[in-house]
C-alpha positions in Angstrom: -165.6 6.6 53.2 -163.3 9.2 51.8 -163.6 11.9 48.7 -160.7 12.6 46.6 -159.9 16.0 46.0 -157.5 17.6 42.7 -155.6 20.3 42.8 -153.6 22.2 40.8 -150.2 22.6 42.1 -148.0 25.6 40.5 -143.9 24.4 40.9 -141.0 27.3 39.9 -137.3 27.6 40.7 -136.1 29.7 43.1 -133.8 31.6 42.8 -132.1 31.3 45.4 -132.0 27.7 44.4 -134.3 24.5 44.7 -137.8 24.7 43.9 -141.2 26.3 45.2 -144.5 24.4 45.6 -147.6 26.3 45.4 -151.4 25.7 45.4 -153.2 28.2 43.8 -156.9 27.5 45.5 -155.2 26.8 49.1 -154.1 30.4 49.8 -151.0 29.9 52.7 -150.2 25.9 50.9 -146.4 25.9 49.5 -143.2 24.2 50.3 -140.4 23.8 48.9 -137.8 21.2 47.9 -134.1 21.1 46.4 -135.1 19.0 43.6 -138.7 19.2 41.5 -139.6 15.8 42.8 -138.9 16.7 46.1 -141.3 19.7 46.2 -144.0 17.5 44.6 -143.8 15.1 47.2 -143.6 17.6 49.8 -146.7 19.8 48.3 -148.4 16.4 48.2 -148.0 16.4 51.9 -148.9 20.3 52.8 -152.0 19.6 50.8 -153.4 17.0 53.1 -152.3 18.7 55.8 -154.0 21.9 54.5 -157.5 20.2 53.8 -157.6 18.2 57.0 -157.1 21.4 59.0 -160.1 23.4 57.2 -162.0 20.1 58.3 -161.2 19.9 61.5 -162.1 24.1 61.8 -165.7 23.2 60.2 -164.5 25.2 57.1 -165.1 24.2 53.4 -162.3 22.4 51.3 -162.2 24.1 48.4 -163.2 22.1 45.6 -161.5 22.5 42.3 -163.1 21.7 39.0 -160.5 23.4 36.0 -156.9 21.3 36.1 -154.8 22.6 33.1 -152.0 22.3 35.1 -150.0 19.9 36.9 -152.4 18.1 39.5 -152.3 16.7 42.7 -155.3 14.2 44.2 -155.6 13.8 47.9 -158.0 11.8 49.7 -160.1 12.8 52.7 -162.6 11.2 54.9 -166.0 12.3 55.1 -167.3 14.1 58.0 -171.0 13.9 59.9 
């Protein structure tokens, strides 16, 4: 069984070109991309990356509950 988790996902151009992903929850989640989509796909990837690390180390995954922002969902299996 797995839980889906939504976060809010803060995306700004650089300027030194490209874009910055950012997760405002998930202190130490960002990326980047040279196109929007690109960081959106790659933030979409650091995010379950993130999550399944704080799982692995026994640590709570933050759990966001106030999206007035661009989201992104991720899904994560349960753990005993």
């Amino acid at each position: 069984m797995q839980r889906r988790y939504t976060y809010t996902v803060k995306i700004r151009k650089s300027d030194e070109g490209g874009y910055i992903a950012t997760v405002p929850i998930l202190p130490g989640c960002h990326t980047q991309g040279d196109t929007y989509e690109e960081a959106l796909a790659y933030i979409e990837k650091a995010i379950q990356g993130h999550t399944e690390f704080l799982q692995k180390l026994g640590r709570p995954v933050p759990v966001e509950t106030d999206h007035r922002e661009l989201h992104v969902q991720v899904s994560l299996p349960m753990l005993a």
